[in-house]
N, C-alpha and C positions, 0 to 999 in steps of 0.2 A: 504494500500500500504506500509507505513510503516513497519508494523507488518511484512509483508511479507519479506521485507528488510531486517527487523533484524535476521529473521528465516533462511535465507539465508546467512547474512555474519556468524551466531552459526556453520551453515553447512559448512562451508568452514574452518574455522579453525579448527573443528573438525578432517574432512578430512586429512588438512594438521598436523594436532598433531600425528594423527593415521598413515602417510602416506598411505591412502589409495584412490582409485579411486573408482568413481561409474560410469556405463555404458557410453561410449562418454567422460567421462571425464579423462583425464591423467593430473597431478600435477607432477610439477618441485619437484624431490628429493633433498631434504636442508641439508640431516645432510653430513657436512662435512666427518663425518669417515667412510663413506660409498659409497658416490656418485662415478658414475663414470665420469670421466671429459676427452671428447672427444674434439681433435683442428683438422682442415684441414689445409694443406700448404696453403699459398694465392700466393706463387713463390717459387722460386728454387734460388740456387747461382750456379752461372760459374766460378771456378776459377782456377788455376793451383794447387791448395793444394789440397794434399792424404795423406791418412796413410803414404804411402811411404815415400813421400818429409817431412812429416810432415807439421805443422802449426805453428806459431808464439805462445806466452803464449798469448796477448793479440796485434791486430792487430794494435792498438794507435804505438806500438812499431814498428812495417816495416811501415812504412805510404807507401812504394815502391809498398806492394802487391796490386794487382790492381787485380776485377773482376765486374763480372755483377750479380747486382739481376735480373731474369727478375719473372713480375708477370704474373699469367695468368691474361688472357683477362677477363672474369667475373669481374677481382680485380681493370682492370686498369682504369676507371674513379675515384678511389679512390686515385688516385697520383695527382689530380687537385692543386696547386699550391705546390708541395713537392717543386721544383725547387728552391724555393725561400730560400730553407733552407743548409746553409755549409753542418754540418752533421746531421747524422740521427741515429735512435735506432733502431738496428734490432734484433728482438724475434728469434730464429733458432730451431729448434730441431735438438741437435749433436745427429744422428742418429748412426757416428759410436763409441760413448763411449763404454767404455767396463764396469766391473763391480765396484762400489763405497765401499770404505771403509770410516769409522767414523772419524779416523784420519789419515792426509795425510800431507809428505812431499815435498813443492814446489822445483820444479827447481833452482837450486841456494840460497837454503835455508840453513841452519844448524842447524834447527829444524823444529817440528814437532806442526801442528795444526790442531784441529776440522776442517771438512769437510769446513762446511760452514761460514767458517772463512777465508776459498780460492776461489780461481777461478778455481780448479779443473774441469778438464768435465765431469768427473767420479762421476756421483752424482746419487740420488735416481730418480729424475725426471729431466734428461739432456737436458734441457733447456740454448741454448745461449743467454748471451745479448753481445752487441755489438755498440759503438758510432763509426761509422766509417763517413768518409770523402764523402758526394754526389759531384760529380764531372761533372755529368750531364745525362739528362734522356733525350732517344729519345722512342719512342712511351710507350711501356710499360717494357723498358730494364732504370736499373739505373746504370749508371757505376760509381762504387765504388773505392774507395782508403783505406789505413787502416784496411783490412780483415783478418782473423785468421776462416774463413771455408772452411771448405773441399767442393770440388765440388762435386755437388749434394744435397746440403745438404739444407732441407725444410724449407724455411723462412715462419714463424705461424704469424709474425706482425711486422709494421713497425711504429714508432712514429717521429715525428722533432725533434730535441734535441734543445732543449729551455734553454740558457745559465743562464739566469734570477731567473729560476726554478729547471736544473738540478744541477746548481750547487753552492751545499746550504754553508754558511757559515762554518767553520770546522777548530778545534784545528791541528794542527801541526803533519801530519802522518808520517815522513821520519824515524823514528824509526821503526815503524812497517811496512813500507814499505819495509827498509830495510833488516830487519829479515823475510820477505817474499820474500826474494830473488828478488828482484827488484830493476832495476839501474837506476833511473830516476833523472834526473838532474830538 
């Protein structure tokens, strides 16, 4: 039995070295520079932002804008006690980015920085985050405060935001804040 065991995990990692399958068997693809990485919305945002009106740099900034996540129904037993939480982290795909450059100047900036040294939406893989304000959930609708999405726009994951943990001790940013065109008091 043994023997047989060992013969079998040789076969699998073999498998997985080779990425290959054998009949009935399909293996998760691991190498990063290859895979393809597929997400489904689990909700939608409801808000008054459009391309038109535009959207805020970062929603912390209008706390005013008010909209709804709503989730579909398959996702909504997964809100089981969110309520309990001020704000939350929401994952989004900015569907309406357009295309990304390497180096990019912010809004009220007076220079220029590597992409991903901003909050650009214009990025290779246009991914939002977001700590916005839960203001309160009825069925599986969460109405929000704090938002900088366009209506419509497909929310991929929601987290609590846990003050304890997200927000980690930290040297003194108001230099680079400022030089990122940001007016935060």
């Amino acid at each position: 039995m043994i023997y047989l065991l060992k013969i079998a995990a040789i076969l699998w990692v073999v498998l997985c070295h080779f990425n290959t399958t054998l009949p009935g068997i399909s293996l998760l693809q691991t190498n990063p520079d290859t895979m393809t990485i597929e997400y489904h919305p689990i909700g939608i945002f409801h808000t008054d932002l459009t391309p038109l009106t535009r959207a805020p740099r970062q929603g912390i900034l209008q706390p005013e804008n008010k909209g709804i996540i709503e989730i579909y129904e398959e996702y909504s037993d997964a809100l089981y006690e969110l309520e309990n939480f001020e704000f939350i982290i929401v994952l989004y795909h900015m569907h309406q980015s357009g295309s990304w450059n390497s180096i990019v100047r912010p809004p009220n900036s007076t220079r220029s920085f590597g992409l991903f040294a901003t909050r650009s939406p214009n990025r290779p893989n246009p991914i939002g985050f977001s700590v916005i304000r839960l203001d309160k959930i009825e069925n599986n609708k969460l109405f929000v405060s704090g938002i900088d999405a366009y209506d419509g726009t497909p929310v991929l994951d929601i987290k609590p935001w846990i003050p304890s943990i997200d927000c980690p001790p930290h040297k003194n940013h108001n230099k680079i804040e400022e030089d990122l065109g940001l007016d935060i008091e």
